[in-house]
C-alpha positions, 0 to 999 in steps of 0.5 A: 745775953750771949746765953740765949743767942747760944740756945737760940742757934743750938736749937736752930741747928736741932743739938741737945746741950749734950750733943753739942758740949761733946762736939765742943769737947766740954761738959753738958754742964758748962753748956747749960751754965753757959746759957742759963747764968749769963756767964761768956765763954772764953774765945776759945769756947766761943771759936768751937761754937761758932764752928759746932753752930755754923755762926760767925763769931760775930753773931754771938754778939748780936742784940738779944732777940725780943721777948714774946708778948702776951696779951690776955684775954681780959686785957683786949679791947673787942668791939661790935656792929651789926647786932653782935654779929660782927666783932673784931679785937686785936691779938697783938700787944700794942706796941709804939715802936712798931706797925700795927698788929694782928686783928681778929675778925668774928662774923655770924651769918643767918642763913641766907645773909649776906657781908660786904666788905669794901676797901680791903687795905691789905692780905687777909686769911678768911677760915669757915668755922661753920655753915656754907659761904658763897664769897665772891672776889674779884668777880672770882666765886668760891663755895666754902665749906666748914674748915676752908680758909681763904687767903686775900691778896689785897682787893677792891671787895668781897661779898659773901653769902651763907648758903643752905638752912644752916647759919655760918660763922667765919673768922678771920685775920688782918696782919697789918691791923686795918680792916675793910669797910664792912655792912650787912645789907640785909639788916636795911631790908626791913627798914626799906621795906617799911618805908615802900609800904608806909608810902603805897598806904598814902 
């Protein structure tokens, strides 16, 4: 609808519908009925927008911008590995007719613990919620604090570590909605453990 290109450009350009009808030498009236009722203007009207708005005439005549889409919390399907400590769900509605979306990452760490996330297929925003990790990339070794984040180019692999007394809790988010390959090595530990100790008692 004209209306809302005409609202998107006036906003875009920082003009109350005000300022603008004095510009165009209309009524702030016919400015809101312009992009609230679906009404066109007539070219002469659309002439001055073009110049008050700095927009071709043609662009007017654009297709309409696409709506938001919300999903609901209820609505999202989350899942989990790794006892609960890891669970990811998607903030995106899924859409057919376009690449997939946005995915939320949820990682708990006990002190000391450690993740490992292996073929990262893309960019990735890391963000400490709280604790203290250790995240090694690339051979690259930084130490975060609650509060930091951490952009990922696409990389081979990351290992981080929760350091301190404290547990930690970190989130992050895949814009082109695939996620590495993620394992907690500690949660073998014992299984490996028990398994050296059953064949020394033989």
């Amino acid at each position: 609808m004209i209306g809302d290109i005409i609202r998107r450009f006036r906003l875009e350009q920082g003009l109350s519908i005000r300022q603008l009808a004095e510009q165009i030498g209309v009524t702030d009236s016919y400015i809101s009925l312009l992009e609230t009722s679906g009404q066109d203007p007539s070219l002469s009207v659309l002439r001055k927008l073009s110049q008050a708005l700095k927009r071709p005439v043609s662009a007017f005549f654009e297709e309409d911008v696409p709506k938001p889409g919300i999903t609901r919390a209820s609505e999202r399907l989350c899942q989990t590995q790794a006892d609960g400590r890891f669970s990811w769900e998607p903030l995106t509605p899924a859409d057919p007719n376009q690449a997939a979306g946005l995915i939320l990452v949820k990682a708990e760490l006990a002190p000391g613990a450690s993740v490992c996330g292996t073929s990262i297929p893309g960019q990735a925003c890391v963000y400490v919620q709280s604790g203290t990790l250790r995240v090694l990339v690339l051979e690259t070794e930084y130490l975060m604090q609650a509060g930091d984040s951490l952009w990922l180019r696409p990389a081979a692999s990351f290992t981080a570590v929760c350091e301190g007394s404290r547990p930690g809790s970190v989130l992050a988010a895949f814009p082109d909605g695939r996620l590495p390959e993620i394992s907690f090595p500690e949660l073998h530990a014992p299984e490996a453990a028990a398994k050296t100790a059953e064949g020394s008692s033989l």
